[in-house]
N, CA, C and O atoms as CSV, one atom per row, in Angstrom:
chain,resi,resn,atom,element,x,y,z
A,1,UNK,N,N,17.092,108.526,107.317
A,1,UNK,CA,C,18.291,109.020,106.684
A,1,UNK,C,C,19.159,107.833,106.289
A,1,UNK,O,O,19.351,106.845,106.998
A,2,UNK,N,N,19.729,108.073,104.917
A,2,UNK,CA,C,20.515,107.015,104.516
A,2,UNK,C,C,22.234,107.834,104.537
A,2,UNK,O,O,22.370,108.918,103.970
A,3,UNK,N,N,23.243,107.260,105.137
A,3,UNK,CA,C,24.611,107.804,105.266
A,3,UNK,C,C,25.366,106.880,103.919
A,3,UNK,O,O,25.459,105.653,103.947
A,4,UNK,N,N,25.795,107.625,102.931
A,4,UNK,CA,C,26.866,106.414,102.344
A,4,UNK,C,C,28.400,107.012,102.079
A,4,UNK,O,O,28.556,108.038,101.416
A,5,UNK,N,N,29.237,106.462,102.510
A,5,UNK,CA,C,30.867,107.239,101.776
A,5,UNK,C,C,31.282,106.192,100.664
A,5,UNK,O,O,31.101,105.058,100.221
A,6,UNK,N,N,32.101,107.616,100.507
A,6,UNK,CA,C,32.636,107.395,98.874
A,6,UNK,C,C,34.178,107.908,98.525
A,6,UNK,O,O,34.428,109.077,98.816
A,7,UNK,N,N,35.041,107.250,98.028
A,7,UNK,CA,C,36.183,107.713,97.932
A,7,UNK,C,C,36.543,109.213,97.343
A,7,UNK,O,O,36.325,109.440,96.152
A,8,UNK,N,N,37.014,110.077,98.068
A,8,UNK,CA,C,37.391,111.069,97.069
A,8,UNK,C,C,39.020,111.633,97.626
A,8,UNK,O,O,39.767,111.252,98.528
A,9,UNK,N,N,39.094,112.574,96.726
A,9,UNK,CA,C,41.002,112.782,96.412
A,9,UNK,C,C,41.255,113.562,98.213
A,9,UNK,O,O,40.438,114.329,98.721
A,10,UNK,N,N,41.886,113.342,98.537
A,10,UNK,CA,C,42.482,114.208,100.061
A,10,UNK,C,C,43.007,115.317,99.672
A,10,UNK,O,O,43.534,115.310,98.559
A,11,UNK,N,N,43.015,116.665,100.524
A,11,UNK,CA,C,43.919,117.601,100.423
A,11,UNK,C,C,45.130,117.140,100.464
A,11,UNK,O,O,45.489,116.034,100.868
A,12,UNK,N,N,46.003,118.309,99.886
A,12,UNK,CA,C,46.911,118.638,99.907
A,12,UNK,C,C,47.948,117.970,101.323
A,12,UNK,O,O,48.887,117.177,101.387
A,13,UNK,N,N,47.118,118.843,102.389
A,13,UNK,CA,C,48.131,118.109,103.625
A,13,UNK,C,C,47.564,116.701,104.143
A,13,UNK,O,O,48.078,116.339,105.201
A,14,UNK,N,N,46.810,116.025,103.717
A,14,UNK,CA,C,46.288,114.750,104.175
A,14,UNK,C,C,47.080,113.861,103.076
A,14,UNK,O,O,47.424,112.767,103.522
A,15,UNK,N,N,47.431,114.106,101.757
A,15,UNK,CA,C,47.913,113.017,100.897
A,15,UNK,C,C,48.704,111.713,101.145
A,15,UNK,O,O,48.636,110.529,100.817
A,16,UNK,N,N,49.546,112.585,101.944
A,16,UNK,CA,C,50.607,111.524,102.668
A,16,UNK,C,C,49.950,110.553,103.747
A,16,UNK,O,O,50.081,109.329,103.760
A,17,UNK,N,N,49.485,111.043,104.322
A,17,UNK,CA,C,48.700,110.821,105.854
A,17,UNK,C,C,46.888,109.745,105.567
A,17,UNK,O,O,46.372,108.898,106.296
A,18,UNK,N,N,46.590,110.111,104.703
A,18,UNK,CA,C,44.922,109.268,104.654
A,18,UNK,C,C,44.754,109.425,102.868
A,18,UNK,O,O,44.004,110.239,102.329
A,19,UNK,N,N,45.562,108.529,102.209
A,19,UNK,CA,C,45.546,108.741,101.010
A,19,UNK,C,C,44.308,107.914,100.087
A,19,UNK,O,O,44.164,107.854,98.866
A,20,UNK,N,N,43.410,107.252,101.319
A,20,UNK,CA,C,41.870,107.046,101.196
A,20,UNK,C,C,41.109,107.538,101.432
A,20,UNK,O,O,40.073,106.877,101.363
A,21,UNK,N,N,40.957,108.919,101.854
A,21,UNK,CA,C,40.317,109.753,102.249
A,21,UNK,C,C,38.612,109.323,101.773
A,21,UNK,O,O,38.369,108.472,100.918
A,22,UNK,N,N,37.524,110.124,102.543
A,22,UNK,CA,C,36.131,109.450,102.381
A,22,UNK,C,C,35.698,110.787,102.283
A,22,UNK,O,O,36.236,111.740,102.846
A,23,UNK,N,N,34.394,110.842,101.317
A,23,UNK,CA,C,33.537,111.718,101.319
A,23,UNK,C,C,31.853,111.387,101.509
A,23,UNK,O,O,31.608,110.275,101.041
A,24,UNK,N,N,30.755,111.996,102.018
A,24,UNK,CA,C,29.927,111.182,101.950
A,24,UNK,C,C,28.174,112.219,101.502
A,24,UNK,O,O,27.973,113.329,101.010
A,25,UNK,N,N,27.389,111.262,101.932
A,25,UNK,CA,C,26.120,111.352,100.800
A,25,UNK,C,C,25.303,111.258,102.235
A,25,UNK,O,O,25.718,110.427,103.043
A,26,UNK,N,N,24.152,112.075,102.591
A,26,UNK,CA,C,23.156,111.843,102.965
A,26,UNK,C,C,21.922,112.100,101.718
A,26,UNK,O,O,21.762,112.860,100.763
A,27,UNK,N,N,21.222,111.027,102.342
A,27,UNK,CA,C,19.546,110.846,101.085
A,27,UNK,C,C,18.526,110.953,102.753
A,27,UNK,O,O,18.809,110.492,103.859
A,28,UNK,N,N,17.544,111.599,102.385
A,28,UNK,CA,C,16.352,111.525,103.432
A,28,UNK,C,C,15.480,110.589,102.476
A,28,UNK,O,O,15.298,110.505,101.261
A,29,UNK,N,N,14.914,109.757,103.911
A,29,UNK,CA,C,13.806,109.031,103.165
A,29,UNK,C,C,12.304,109.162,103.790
A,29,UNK,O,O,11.916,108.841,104.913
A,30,UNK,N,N,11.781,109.581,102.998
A,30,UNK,CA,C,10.103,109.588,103.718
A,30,UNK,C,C,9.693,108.827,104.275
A,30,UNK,O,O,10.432,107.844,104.321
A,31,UNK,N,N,8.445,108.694,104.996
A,31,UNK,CA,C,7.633,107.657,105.577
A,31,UNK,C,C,6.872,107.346,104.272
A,31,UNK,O,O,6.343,106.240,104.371
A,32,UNK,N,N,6.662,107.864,103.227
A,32,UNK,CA,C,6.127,107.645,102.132
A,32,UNK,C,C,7.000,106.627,101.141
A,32,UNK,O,O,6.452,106.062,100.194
A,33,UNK,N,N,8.220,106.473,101.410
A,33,UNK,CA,C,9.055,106.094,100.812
A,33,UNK,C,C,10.241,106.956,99.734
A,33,UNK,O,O,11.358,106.619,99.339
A,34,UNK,N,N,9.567,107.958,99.541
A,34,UNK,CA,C,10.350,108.806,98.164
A,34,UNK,C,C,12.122,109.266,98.869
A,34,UNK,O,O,12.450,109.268,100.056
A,35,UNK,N,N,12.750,109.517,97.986
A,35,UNK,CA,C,14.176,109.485,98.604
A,35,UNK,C,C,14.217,110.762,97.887
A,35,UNK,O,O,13.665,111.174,96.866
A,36,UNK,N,N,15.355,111.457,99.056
A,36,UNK,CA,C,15.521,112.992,98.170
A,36,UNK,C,C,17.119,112.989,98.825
A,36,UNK,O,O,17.405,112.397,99.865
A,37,UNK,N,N,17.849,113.579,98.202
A,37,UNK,CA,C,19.636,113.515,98.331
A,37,UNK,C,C,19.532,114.937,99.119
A,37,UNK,O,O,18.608,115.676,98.779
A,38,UNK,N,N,20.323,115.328,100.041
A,38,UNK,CA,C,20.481,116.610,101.253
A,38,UNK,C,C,21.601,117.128,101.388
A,38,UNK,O,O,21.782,118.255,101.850
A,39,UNK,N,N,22.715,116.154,100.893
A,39,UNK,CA,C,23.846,116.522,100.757
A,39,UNK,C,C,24.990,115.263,100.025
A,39,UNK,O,O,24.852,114.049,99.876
A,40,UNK,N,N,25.964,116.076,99.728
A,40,UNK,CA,C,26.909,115.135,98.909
A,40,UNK,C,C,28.233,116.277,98.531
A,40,UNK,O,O,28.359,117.345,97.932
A,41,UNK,N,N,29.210,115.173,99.395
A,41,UNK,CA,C,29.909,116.413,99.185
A,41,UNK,C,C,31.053,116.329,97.738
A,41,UNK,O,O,31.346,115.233,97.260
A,42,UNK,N,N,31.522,117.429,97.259
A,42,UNK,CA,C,32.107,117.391,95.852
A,42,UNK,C,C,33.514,116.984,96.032
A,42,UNK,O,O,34.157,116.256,95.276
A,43,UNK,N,N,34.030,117.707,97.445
A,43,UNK,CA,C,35.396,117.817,97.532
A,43,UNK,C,C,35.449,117.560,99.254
A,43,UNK,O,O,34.520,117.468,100.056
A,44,UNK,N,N,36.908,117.490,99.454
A,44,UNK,CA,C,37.106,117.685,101.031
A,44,UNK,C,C,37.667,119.112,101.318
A,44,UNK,O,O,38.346,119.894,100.652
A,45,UNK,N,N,37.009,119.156,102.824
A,45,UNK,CA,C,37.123,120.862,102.773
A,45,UNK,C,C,38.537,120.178,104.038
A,45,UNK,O,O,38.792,118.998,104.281
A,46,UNK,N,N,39.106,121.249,104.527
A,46,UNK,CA,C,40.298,121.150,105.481
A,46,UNK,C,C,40.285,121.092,106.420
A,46,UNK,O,O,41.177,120.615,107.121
A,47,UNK,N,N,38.864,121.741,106.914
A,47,UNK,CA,C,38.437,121.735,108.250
A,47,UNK,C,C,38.445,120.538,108.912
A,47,UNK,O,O,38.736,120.375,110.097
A,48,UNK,N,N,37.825,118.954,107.404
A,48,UNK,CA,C,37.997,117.907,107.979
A,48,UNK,C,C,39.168,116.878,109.215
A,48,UNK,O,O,39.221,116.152,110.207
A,49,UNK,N,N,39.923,117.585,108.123
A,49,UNK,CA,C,41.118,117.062,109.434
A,49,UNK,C,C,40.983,115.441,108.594
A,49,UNK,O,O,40.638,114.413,109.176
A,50,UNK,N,N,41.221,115.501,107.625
A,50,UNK,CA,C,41.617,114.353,106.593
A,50,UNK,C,C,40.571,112.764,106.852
A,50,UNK,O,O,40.848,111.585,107.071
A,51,UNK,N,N,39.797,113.245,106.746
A,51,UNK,CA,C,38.418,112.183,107.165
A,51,UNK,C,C,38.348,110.702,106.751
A,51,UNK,O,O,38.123,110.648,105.542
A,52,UNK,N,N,38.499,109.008,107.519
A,52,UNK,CA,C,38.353,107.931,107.373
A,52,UNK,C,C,36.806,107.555,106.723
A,52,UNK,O,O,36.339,107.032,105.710
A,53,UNK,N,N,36.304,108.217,108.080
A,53,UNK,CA,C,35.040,107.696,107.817
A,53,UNK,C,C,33.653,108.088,108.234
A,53,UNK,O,O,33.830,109.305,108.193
A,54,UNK,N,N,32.599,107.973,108.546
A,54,UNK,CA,C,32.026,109.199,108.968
A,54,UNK,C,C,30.638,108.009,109.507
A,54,UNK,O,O,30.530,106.915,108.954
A,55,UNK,N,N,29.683,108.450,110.626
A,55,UNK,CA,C,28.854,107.530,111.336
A,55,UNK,C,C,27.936,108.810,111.491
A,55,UNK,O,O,28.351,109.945,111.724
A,56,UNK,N,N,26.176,108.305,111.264
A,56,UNK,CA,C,24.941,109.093,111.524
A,56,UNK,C,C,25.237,108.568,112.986
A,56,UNK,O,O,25.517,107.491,113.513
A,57,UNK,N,N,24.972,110.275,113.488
A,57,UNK,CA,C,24.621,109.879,115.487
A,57,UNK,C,C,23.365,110.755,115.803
A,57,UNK,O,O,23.053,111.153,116.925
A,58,UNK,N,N,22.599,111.027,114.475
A,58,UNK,CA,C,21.666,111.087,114.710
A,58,UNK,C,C,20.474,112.054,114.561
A,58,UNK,O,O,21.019,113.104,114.219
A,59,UNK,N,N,19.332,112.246,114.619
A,59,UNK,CA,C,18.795,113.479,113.818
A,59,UNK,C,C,17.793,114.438,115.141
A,59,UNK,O,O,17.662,114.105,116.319
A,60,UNK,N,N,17.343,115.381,114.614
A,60,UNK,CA,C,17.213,116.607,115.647
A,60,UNK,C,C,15.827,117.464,113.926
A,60,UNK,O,O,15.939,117.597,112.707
A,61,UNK,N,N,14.541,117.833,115.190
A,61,UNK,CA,C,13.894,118.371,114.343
A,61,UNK,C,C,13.211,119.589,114.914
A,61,UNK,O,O,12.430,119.512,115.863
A,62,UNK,N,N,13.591,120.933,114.191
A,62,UNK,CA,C,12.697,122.111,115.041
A,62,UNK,C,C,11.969,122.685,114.637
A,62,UNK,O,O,12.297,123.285,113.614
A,63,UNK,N,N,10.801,122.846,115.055
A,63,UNK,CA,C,9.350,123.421,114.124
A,63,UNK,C,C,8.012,122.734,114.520
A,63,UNK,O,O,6.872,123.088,114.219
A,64,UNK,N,N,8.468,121.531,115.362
A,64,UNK,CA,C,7.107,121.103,115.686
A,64,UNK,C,C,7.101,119.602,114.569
A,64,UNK,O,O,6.490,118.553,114.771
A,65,UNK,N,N,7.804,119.878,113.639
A,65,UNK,CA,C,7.135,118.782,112.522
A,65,UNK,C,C,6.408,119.003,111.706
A,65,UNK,O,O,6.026,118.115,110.944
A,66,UNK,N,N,5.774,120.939,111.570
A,66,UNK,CA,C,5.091,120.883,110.762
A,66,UNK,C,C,5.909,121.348,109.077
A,66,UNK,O,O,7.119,121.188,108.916
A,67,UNK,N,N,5.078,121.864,108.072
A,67,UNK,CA,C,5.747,122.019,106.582
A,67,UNK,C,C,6.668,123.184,107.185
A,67,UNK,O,O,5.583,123.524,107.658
A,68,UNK,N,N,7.328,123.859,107.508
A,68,UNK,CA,C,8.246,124.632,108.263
A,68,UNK,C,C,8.965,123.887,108.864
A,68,UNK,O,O,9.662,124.487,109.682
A,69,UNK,N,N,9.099,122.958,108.834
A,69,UNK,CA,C,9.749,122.038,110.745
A,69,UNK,C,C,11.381,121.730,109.614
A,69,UNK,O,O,11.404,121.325,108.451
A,70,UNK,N,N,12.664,122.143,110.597
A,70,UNK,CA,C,13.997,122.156,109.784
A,70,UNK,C,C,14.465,120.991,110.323
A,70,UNK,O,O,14.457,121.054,111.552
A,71,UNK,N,N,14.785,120.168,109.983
A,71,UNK,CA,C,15.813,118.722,110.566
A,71,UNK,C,C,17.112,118.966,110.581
A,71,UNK,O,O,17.625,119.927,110.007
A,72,UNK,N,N,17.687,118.164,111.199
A,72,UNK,CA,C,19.153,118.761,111.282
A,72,UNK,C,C,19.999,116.820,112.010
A,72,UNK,O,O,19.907,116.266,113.106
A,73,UNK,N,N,20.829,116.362,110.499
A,73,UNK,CA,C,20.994,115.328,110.840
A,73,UNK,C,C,22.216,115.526,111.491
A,73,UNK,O,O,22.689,116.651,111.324
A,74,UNK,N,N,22.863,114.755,112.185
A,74,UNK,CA,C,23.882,114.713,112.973
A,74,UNK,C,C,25.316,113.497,112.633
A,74,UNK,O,O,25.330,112.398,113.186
A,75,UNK,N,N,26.062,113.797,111.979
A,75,UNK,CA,C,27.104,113.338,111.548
A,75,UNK,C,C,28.248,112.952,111.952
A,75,UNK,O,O,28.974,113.848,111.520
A,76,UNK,N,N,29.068,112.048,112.622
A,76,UNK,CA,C,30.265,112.115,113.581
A,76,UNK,C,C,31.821,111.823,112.008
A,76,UNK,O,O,31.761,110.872,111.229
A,77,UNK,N,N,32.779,112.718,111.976
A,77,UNK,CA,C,33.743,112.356,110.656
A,77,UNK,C,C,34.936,111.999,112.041
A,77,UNK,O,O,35.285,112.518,113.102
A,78,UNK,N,N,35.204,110.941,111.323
A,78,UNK,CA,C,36.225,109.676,111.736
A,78,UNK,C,C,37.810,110.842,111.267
A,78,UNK,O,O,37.985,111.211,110.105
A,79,UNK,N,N,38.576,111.157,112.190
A,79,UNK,CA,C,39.627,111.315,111.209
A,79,UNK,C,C,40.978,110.432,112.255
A,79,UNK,O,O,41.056,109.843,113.333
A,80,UNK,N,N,41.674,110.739,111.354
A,80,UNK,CA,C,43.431,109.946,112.265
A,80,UNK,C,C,43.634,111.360,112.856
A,80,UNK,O,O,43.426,112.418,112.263
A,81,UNK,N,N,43.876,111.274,113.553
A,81,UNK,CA,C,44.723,111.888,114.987
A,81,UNK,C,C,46.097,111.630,115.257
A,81,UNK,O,O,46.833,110.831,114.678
A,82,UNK,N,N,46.345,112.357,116.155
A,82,UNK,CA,C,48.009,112.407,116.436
A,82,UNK,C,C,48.468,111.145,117.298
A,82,UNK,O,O,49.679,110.927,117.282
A,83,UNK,N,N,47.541,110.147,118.166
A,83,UNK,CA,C,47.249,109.460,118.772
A,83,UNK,C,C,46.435,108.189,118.448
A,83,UNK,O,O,46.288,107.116,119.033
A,84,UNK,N,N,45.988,108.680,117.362
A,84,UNK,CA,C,44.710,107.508,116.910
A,84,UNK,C,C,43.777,108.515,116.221
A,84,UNK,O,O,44.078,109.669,115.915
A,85,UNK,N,N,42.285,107.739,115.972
A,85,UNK,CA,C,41.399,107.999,115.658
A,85,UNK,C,C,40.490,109.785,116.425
A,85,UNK,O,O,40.159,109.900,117.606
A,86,UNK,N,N,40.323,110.756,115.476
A,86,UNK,CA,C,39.405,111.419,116.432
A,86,UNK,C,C,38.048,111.671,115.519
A,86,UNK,O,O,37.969,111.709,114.291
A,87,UNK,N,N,37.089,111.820,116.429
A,87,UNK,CA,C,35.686,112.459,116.152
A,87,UNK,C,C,35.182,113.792,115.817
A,87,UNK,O,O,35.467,114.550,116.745
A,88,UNK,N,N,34.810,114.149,115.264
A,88,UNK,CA,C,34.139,115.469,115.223
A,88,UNK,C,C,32.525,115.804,114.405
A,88,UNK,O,O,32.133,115.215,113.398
A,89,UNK,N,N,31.987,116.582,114.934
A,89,UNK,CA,C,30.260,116.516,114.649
A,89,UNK,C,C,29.952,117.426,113.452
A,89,UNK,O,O,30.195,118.632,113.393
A,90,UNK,N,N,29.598,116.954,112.866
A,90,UNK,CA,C,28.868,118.185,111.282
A,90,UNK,C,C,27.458,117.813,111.211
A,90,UNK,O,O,27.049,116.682,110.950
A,91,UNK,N,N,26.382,119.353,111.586
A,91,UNK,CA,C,25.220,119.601,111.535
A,91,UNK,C,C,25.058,119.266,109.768
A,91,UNK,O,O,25.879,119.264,108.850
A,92,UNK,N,N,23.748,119.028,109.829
A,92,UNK,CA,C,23.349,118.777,108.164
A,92,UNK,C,C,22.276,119.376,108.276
A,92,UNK,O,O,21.438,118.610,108.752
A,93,UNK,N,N,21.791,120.575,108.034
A,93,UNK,CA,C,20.443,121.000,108.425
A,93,UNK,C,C,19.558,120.842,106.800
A,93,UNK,O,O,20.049,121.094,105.700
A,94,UNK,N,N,18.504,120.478,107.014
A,94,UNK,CA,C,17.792,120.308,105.805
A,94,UNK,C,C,15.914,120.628,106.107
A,94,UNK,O,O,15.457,120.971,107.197
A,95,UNK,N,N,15.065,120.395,104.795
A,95,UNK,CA,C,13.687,120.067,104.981
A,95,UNK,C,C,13.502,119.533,104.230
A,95,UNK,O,O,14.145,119.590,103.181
A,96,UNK,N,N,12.169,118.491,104.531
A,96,UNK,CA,C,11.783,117.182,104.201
A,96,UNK,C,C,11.168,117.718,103.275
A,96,UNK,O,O,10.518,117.032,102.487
């Protein structure tokens, strides 16, 4: 899995608060090499909680591995907090 962020516009209530707001891109990459894009997001949704930055923590696969087998990458979004920095996890479920 390749993670990349990318600038995009903040909500409404983040403007003031993270007026760099990040959006980001997972690409899966084969053992074959071929790259296929899994997600990318258009906009920020609110739920984010006005997102810095965002770190792969990691991937998860159920099915055995076979042509059925669902992956599910694991995403940690960086946001500012009332205190600092907080974490929160977004499933990416996909197939290869």
């Amino acid at each position: 899995m390749v993670l990349e962020t990318f600038p995009l516009a903040p909500n409404a209530a983040c403007r003031d608060i993270t007026p760099d707001a990040r959006g980001f891109r997972l690409t899966y990459r084969s053992p074959e090499g071929a790259e296929r894009e899994v997600h990318e997001d258009e906009r920020l949704p609110e739920s984010r909680n006005c997102p810095l930055d965002y770190r792969l923590g990691g991937m998860m696969t159920y099915g055995g591995g076979g042509p059925d087998a669902v992956h599910v990458a694991l995403v940690i979004v960086l946001s500012q907090g009332f205190e600092g920095p907080n974490g929160r996890w977004i499933a990416v479920p996909f197939r290869p």
